[in-house]
PLY file of the C-alpha trace (Angstrom):
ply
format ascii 1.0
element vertex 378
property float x
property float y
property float z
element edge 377
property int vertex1
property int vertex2
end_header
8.36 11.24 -9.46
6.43 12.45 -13.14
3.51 14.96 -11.73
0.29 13.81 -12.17
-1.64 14.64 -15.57
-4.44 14.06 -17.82
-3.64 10.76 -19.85
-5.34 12.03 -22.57
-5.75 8.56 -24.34
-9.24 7.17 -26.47
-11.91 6.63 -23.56
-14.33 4.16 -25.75
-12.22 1.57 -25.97
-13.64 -2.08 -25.51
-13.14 -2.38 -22.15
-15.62 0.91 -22.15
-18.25 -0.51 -24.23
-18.57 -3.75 -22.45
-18.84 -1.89 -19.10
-21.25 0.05 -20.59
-23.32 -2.68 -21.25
-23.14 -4.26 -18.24
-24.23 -1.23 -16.42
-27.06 -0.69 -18.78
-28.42 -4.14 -17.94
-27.86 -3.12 -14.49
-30.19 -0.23 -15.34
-32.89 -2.28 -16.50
-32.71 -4.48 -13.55
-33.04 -1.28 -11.40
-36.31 0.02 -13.59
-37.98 -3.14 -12.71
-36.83 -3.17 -8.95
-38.34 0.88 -8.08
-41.35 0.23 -10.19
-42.51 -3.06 -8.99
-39.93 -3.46 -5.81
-37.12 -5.08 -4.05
-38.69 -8.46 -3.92
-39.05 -8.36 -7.65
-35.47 -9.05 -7.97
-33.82 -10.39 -4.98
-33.76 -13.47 -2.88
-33.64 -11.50 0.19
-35.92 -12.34 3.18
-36.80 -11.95 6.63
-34.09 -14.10 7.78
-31.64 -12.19 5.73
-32.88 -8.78 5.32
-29.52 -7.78 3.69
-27.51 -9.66 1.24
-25.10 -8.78 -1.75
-25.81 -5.42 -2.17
-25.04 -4.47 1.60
-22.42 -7.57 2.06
-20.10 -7.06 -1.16
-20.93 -2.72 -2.23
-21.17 -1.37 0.78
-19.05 -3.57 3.57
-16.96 -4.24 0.81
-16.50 -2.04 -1.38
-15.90 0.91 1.23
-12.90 -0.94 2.72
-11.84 -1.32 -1.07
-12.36 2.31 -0.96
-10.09 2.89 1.92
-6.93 3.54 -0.84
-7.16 7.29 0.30
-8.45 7.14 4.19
-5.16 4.45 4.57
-2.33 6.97 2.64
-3.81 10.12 4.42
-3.19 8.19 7.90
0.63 7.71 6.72
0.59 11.49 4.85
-0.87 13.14 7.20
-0.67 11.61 10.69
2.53 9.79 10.54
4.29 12.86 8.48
5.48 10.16 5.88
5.41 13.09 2.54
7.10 10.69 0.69
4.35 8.84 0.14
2.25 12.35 -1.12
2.31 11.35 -5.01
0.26 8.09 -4.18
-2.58 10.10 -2.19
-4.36 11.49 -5.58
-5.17 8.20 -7.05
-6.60 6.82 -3.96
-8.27 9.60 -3.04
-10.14 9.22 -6.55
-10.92 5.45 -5.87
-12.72 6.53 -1.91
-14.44 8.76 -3.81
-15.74 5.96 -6.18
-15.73 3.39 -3.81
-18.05 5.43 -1.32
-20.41 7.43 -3.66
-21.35 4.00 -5.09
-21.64 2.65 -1.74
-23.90 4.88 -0.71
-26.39 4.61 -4.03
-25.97 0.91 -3.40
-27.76 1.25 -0.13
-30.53 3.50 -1.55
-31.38 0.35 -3.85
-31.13 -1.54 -0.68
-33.55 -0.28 1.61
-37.33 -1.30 1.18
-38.45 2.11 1.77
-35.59 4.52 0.43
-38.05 7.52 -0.33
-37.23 7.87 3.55
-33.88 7.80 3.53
-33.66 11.58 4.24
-35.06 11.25 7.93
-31.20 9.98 8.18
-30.37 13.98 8.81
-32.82 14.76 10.78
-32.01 15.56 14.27
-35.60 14.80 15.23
-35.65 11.72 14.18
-32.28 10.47 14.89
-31.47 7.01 16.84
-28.29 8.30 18.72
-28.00 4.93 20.54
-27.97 3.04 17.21
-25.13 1.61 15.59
-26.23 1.12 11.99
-27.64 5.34 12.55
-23.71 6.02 13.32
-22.77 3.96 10.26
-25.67 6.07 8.08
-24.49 9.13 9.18
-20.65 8.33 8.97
-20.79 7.40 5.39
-23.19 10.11 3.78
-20.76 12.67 5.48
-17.67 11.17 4.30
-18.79 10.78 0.93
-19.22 14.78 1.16
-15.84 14.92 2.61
-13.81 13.10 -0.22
-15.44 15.60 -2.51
-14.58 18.36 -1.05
-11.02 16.90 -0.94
-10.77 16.10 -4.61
-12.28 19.32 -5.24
-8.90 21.13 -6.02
-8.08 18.39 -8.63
-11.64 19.29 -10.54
-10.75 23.21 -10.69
-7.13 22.79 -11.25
-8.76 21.30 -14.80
-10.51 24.26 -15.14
-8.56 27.07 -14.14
-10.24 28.15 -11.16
-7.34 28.72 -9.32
-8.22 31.42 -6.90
-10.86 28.98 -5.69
-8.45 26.30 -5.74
-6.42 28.42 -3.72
-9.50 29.02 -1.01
-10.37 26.02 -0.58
-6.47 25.00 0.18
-6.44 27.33 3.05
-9.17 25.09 4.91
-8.74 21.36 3.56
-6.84 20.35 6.64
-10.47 20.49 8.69
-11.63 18.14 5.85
-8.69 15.74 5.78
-8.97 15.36 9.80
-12.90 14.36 8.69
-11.41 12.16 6.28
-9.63 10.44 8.73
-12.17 10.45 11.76
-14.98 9.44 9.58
-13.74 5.89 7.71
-12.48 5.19 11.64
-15.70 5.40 13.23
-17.09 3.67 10.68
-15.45 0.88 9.54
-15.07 -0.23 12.85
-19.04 0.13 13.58
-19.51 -2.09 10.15
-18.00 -5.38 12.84
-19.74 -3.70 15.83
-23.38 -3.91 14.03
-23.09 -7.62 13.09
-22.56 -8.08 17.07
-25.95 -7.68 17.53
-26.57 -11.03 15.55
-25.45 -13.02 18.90
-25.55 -16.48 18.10
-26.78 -16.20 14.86
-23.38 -15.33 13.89
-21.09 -18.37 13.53
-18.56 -19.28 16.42
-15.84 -18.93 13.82
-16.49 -14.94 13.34
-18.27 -14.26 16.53
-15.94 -11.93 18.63
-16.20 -9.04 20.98
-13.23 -8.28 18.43
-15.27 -7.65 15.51
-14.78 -3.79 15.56
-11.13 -3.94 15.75
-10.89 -6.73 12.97
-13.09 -4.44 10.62
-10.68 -1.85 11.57
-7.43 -3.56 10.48
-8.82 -5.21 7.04
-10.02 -1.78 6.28
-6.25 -0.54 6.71
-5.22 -3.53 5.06
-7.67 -3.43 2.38
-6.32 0.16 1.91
-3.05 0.05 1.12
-3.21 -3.19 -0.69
-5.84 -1.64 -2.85
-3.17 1.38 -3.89
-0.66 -1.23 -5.05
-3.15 -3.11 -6.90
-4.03 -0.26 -8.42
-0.58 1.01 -9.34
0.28 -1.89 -11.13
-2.46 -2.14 -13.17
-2.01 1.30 -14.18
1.14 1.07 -15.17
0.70 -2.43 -17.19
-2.48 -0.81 -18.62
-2.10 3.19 -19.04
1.55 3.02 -19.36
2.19 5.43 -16.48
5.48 4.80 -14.29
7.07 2.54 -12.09
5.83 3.51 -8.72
7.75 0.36 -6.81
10.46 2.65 -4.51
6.82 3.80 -2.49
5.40 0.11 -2.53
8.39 -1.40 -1.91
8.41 0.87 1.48
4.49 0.65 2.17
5.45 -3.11 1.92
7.80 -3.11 4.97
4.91 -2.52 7.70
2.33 -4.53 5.88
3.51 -7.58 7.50
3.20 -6.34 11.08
-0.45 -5.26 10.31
-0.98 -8.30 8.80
0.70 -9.99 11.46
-1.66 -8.64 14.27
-4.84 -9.12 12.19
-4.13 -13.30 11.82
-2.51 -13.55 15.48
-6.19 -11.70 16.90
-8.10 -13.60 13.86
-6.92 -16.76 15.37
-6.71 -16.68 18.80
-9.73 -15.15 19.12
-11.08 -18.61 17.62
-9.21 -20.90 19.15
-9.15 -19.73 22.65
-13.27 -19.51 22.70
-12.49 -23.17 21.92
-13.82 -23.19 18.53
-11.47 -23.64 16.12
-12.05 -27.41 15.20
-15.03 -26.22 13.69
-12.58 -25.07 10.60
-11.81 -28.96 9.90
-15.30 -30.15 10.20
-16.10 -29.71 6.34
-19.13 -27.73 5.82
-19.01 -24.55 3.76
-18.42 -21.84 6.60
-15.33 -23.81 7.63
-13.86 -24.32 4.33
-14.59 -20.43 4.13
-12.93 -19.98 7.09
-9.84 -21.64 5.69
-9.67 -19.94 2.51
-10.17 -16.40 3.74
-7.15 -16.95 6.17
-4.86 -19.16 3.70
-5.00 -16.03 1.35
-3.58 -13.65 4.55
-1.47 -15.63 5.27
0.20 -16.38 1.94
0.30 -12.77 1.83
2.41 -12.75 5.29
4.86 -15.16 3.77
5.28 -13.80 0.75
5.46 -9.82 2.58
7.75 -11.17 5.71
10.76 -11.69 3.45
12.62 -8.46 1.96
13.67 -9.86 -1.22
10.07 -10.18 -2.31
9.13 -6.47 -1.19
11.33 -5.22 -4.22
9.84 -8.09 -6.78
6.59 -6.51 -8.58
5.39 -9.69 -9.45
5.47 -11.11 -5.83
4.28 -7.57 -4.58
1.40 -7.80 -6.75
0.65 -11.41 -5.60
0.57 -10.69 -2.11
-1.57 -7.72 -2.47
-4.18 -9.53 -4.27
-4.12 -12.10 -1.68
-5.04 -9.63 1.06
-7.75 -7.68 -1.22
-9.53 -11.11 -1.70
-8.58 -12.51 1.74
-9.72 -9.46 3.65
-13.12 -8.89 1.16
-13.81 -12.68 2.00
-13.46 -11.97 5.44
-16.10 -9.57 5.43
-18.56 -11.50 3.07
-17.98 -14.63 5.38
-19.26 -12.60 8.87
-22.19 -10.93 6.67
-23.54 -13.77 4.59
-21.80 -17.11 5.16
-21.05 -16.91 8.65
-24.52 -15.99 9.54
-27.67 -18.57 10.15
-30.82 -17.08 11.14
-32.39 -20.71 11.72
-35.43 -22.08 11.04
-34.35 -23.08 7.81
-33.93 -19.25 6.03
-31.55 -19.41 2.75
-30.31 -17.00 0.45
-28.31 -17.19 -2.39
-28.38 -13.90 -4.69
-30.53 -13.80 -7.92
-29.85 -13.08 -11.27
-30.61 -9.65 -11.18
-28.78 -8.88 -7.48
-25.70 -10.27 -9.34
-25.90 -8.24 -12.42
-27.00 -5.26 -10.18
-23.81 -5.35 -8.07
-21.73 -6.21 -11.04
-23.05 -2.36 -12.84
-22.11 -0.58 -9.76
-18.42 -1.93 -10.20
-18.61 -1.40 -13.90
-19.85 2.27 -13.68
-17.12 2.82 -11.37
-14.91 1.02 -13.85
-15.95 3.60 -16.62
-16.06 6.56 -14.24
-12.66 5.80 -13.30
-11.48 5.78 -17.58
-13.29 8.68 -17.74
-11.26 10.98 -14.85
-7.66 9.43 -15.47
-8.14 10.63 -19.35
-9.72 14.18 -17.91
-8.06 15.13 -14.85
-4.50 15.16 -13.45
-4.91 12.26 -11.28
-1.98 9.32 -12.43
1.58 10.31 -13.34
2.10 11.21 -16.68
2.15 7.84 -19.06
5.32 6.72 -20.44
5.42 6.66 -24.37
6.25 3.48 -25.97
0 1
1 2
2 3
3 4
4 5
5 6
6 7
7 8
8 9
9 10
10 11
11 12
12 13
13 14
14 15
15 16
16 17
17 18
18 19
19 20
20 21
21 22
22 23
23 24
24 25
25 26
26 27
27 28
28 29
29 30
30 31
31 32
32 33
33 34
34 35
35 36
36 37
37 38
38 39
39 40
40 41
41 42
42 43
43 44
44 45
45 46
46 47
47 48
48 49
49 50
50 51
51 52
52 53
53 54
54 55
55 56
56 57
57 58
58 59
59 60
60 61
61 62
62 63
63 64
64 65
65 66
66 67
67 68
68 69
69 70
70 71
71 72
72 73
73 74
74 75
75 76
76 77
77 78
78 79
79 80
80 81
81 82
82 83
83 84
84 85
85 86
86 87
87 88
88 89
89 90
90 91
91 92
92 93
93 94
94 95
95 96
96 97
97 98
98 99
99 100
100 101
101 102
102 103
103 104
104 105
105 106
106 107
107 108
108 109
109 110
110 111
111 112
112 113
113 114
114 115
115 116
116 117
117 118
118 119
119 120
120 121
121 122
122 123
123 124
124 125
125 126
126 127
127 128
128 129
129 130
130 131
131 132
132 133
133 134
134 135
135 136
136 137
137 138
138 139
139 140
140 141
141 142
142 143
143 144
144 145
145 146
146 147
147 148
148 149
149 150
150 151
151 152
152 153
153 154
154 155
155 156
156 157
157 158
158 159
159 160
160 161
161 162
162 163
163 164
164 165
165 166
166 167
167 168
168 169
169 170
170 171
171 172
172 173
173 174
174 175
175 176
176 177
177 178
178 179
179 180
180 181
181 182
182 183
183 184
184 185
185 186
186 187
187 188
188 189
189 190
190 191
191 192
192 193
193 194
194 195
195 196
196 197
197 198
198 199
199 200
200 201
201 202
202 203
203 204
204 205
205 206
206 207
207 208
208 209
209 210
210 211
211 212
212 213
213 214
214 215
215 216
216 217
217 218
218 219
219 220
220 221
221 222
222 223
223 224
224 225
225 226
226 227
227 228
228 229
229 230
230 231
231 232
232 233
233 234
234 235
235 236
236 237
237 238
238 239
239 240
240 241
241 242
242 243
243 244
244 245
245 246
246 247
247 248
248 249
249 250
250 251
251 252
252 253
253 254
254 255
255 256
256 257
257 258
258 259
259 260
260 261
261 262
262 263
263 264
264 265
265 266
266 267
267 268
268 269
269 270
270 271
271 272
272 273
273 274
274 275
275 276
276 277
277 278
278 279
279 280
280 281
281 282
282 283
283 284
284 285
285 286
286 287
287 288
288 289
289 290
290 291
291 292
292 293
293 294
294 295
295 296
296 297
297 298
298 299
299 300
300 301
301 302
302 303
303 304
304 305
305 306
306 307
307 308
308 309
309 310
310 311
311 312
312 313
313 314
314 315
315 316
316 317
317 318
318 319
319 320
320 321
321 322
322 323
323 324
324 325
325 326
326 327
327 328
328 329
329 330
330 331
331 332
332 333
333 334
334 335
335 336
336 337
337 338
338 339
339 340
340 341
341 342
342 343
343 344
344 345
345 346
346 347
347 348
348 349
349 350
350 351
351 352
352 353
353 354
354 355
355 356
356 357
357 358
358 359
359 360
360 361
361 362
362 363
363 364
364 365
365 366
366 367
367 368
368 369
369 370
370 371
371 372
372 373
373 374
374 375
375 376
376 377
């Protein structure tokens, strides 16, 4: 396969500008939230202390993130080096995914001038859940820069540091791996402690291990997302032999996701409460039709070798899984007493600049920094 290089192709295009201006508006929003606080822009409450901001950038967007914590499992674990030229680009998306994450939660929390009492062993909840999340995530962020470190001085010829820093990155890529396991699992564990606030149809003592698996599924869909857009918009090449071989085990992941997803519902007895028409059952529905379109489409080998279905099926899972997680933060939870929340203008627009900037930041490196394989030319 082409090694990976700078694209070196015109940055400010339109697709640029525009997420420039959404992130600028974003911006403004942001002004007006630090100066005059969170309640001057969000819906939130006290019966739902978190909503888009934690529910979509942070649960969300770290499993979208978790492109480079799901190919270092096959990489490095399961000895699969095959699969080595696909690591770089999702290594740059965690990197994204999870620095944004974590400035997303810095917007979120009422008093975030505190947020540094986090570190501080003093001060530390060891028997909390969301403290292990905290903790998991600021250190992992550090970790996948570290770990993308050589690809920043191999741009600028630093290569005895390069070559330093090579001798040790094993201790970071175990991190790497340990880290996005702890906590992406803990992200289901802390919405156990709603009880029966949580909705029968996502209320599980299986929660953790669910999180688990649509992080890994999340992952590796993410990486052939992202592989075909890159090649339908940068030009760079075919990467299909890989996805078409990723593809094979997908289904079996996939498999024991839905077959725990649904048992878990209907055994508790619950899962007429899918048919009965309101809004978390017809979520319900959706977020599990899109898995398991993506089973159907995955479970049959002519379609693993078909971009077009590949890409399908991927999508499917991205939006299934995503849903999934939305569903047991926002829509599958009911605090009572007659709390509601639907994000405001300005959470919308807010969330919408984080995924722009990382939109632009991820223009910015492909054109910089060896990252993709080296575009085709027309």
């Amino acid at each position: 396969m082409t090694a990976p290089a700078p694209l070196n192709k015109t940055i400010y295009t339109w697709n640029f500008k525009a997420c420039a201006v959404i992130a600028g508006l974003a911006g403004l929003f942001l002004l007006w939230r630090f100066f005059f606080g969170i309640g001057s822009v969000s819906n939130m409450n006290d019966g739902y202390p978190w909503g888009i901001w934690i529910a979509y950038d942070v649960v969300v967007g770290t499993a979208l993130a978790c492109g480079g914590y799901a190919m270092a499992l096959l990489v490095y674990v399961f000895n699969k080096g095959e699969y080595h030229p696909l690591v770089r680009p999702a290594l740059m998306t965690s990197l994204f995914g999870y620095t944004l994450a974590g400035i997303s939660v810095m917007i979120d929390l009422g008093r975030y001038w505190q947020a540094y009492n986090i570190f501080l062993p003093w001060h530390s909840n060891l028997h909390s859940v969301m403290f292990e999340v905290a903790v998991c995530i600021g250190t992992y962020v550090m970790v996948l820069w570290v770990e993308f470190a050589p690809t920043i001085l191999e741009k600028y010829k630093a290569e005895q540091l390069r070559v330093r820093l090579n001798r040790v990155i094993f201790v970071f890529i175990a991190l790497g791996i340990l880290l996005p396991t702890m906590h992406q699992s803990s992200l289901g564990t802390m919405m156990l402690m709603a009880g029966y606030k949580l909705s029968p149809l996502w209320r599980t003592g299986f929660l953790p291990l669910l999180f688990l698996l649509t992080a890994l599924l999340m992952g590796y869909a993410i990486v052939m997302v992202e592989s075909f857009i890159c090649q339908a918009w940068f030009k760079t090449p075919s990467e299909m032999p890989l996805l078409s071989k990723i593809a094979e085990f997908i289904p079996w992941l996939l498999g024991v996701y839905l077959l725990i997803r649904l048992e878990s519902v209907n055994l508790a007895g619950n899962l007429a409460l899918a048919f009965n028409g309101s809004l978390q059952g017809n979520m319900f529905l959706l977020e599990n039709a899109l898995l398991i379109a993506a089973f159907v489409i995955l479970v049959q080998p002519k379609n693993r070798v078909r971009s077009k279905m590949l890409f399908l099926a991927s999508s499917a899972i991205v939006l299934g899984a995503a849903l999934y997680r939305i569903d047991t933060y926002i829509i599958g939870f009911d605090p009572g007493t007659g709390w509601r929340y639907f994000p405001s203008v300005p959470e919308l627009v807010i969330t919408l600049g984080v995924v722009a900037t990382e939109g632009m930041a991820y223009m910015w490196v492909v054109n910089k920094l060896a990252v993709l394989p080296k575009a085709e030319h027309a």
